[in-house]
KOLZA-191070 format. One line per 8 residues: number of its first residue (from 1); for each residue x, y, z of C-alpha. Coordinates in Angstrom, 1 decimal. Each point is the difference from the previous one (the first is absolute). Layout:
<marses>
NUM	X,Y,Z | ...
</marses>
This chain:
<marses>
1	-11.9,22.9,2.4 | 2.5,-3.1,0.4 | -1.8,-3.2,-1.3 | 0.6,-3.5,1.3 | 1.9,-2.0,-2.1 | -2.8,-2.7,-0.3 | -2.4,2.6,-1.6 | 2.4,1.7,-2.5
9	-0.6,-0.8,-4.0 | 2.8,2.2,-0.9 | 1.7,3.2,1.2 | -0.7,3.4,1.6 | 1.5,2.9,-1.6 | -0.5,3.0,2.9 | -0.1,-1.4,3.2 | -0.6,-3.3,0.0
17	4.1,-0.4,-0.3 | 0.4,-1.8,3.3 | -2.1,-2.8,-0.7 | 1.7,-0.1,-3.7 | 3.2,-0.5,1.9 | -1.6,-2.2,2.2 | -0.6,-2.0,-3.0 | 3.7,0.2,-1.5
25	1.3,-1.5,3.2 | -2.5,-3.3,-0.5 | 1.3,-0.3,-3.6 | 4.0,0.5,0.8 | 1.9,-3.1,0.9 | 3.5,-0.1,1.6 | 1.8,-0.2,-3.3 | -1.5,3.4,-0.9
33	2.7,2.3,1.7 | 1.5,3.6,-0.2 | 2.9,1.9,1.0 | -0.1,1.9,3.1 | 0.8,2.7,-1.8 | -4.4,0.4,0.0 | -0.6,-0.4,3.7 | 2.8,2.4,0.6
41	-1.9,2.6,-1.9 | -3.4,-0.7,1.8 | 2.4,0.8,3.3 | 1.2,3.1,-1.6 | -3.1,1.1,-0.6 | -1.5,-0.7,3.4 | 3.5,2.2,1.8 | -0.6,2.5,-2.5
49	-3.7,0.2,1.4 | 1.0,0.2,3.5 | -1.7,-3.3,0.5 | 3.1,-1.9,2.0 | -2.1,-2.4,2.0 | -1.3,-1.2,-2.9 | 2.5,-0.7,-1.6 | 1.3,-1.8,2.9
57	-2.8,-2.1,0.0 | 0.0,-1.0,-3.8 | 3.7,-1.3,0.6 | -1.3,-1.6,3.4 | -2.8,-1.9,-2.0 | 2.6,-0.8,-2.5 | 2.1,-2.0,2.4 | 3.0,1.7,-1.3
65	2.3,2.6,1.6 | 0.6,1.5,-2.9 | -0.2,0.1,-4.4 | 2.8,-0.2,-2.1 | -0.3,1.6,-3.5 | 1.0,-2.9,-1.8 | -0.9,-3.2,1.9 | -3.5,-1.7,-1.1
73	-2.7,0.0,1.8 | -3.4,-1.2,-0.2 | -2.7,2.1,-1.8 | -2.8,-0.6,2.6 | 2.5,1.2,2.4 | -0.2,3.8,-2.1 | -3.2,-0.3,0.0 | -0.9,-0.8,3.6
81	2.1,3.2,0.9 | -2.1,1.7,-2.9 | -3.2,-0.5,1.3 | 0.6,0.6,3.7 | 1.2,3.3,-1.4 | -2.5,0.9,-2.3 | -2.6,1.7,2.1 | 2.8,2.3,1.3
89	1.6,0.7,-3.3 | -3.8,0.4,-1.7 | -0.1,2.6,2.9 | 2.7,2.3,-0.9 | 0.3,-0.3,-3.9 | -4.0,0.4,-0.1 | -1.1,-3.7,-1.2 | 1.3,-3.6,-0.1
97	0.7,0.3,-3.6 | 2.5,3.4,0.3 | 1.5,-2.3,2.6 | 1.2,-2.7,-2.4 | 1.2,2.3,-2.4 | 2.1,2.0,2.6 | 1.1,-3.3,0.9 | 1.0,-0.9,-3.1
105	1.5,3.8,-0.8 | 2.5,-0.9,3.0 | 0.6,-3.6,-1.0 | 1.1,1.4,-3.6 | 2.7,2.5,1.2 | 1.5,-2.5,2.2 | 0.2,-3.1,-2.9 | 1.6,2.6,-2.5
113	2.5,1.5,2.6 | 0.9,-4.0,0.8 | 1.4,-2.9,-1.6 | -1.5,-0.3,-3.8 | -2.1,3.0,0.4 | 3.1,2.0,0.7 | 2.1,-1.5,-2.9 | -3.1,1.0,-2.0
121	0.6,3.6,1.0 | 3.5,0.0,-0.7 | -0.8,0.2,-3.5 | 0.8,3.3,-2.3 | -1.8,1.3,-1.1 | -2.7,-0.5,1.9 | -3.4,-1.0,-2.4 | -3.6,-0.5,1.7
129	-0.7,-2.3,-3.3 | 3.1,-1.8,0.9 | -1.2,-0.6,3.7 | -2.7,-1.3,-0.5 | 1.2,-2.2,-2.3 | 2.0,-1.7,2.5 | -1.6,0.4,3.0 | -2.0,-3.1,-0.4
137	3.1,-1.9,-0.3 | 1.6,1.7,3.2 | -3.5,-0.3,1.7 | 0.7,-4.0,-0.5 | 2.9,0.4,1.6 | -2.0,0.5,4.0 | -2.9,-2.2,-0.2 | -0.7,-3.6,-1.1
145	-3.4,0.4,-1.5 | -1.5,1.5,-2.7 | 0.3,0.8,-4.0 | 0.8,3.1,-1.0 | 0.2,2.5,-3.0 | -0.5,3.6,-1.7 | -1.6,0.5,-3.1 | 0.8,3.2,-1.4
153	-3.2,2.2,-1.2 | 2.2,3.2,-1.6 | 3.2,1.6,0.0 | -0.9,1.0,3.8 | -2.6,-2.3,1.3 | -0.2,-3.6,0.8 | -1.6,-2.8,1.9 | 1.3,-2.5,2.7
161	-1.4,-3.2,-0.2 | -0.1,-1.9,3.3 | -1.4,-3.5,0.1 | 0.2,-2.6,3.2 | 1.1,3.0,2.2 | -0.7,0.4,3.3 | 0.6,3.4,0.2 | -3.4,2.5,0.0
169	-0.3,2.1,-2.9 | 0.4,3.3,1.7 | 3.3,-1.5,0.9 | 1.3,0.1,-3.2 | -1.2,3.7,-0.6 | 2.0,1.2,2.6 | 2.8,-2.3,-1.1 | -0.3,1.5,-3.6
177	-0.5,3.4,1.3 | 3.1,0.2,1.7 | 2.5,-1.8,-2.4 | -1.1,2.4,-3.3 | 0.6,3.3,2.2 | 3.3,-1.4,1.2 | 0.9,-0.7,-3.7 | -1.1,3.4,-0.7
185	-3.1,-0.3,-1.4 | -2.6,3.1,0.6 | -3.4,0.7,0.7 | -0.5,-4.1,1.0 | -3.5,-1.8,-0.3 | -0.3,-3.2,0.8 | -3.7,-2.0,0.1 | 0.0,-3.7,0.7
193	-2.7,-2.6,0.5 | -1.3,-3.4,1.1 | -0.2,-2.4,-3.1 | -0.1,-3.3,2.1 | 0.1,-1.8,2.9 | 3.9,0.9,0.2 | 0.5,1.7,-3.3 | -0.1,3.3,-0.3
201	1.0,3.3,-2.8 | 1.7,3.0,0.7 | -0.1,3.2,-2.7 | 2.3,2.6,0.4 | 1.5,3.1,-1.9 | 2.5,2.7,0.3 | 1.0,3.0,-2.2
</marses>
């Protein structure tokens, strides 16, 4: 169940995702952007789903005719397009929260095979430590907002730190899950949660 925004104390973690980026879009301001690169992914996803009209409505209700990876763009602007695609998307991947994290799976492989992510990958030998010592640094590099860092747990396990961030936990799972099998890392877990109002922690590991 979506709640309204003027009855909400704090955050839904199943379904309740809509009205959580409902709630996002009140507390972003123009200056809080990101790179197209993000919306272009929530298109890809929608093609890849067969869902074409919507996905020529989301870039209707944009009022653009089109995203470029590497032009700003507001972040209420993603998340608009988001959340008129969430019920579709919690449709096919089985719940709004699978949703964001395929979202954020398909955002991930296309900032590592562009710009900083795709210098990042360039590196030999490849390392997962070494990824995801950088990423947060590279991750600066496409939005305005947010602080951001990994605290390592072991040789092969860690913890991204995300605080101001506009982006939902599940989000960053799929963004995590992504960028360690690319750098090679296997059998991936990744388990993230809410710590604040736009703060949030991610665990992962890899063997």
């Amino acid at each position: 169940m979506v709640v309204g925004l003027g009855a909400r104390t704090g955050w839904e973690k199943t379904d309740g995702w809509q009205g959580e980026l409902e709630r996002r879009i009140c507390l972003s301001s123009p200056d809080h952007t990101l790179k197209g690169l993000f919306l272009n992914g929530t298109m890809d996803v929608l093609h890849a789903l067969g869902e074409h009209e919507l996905a020529r409505r989301c870039l209707t209700d944009s009022g653009e005719t089109r995203f470029l990876d590497f032009f700003n763009y507001p972040v209420a602007m993603h998340y608009r397009m988001v959340a008129t695609a969430l019920p579709v998307l919690a449709e096919a991947y089985g719940g709004s929260e699978e949703a964001l994290r395929q979202l954020g799976r398909l955002v991930g492989h296309r900032f590592l095979r562009l710009g900083a992510g795709k210098v990042m990958l360039s590196l030999r030998p490849l390392s997962p430590r070494q990824l995801q010592s950088t990423l947060p640094v590279a991750w600066r590099t496409s939005v305005s907002f947010g602080e951001y860092a990994v605290r390592w747990m072991g040789p092969q396990c860690g913890r991204l730190i995300s605080r101001h961030d506009f982006m939902p936990y599940p989000f960053h799972e799929g963004v995590m899950q992504t960028s360690l099998e690319l750098w090679g890392g296997r059998s991936v877990r990744v388990s993230g949660r809410q710590t604040g109002g736009l703060d949030s922690e991610c665990d992962f590991w890899w063997q």
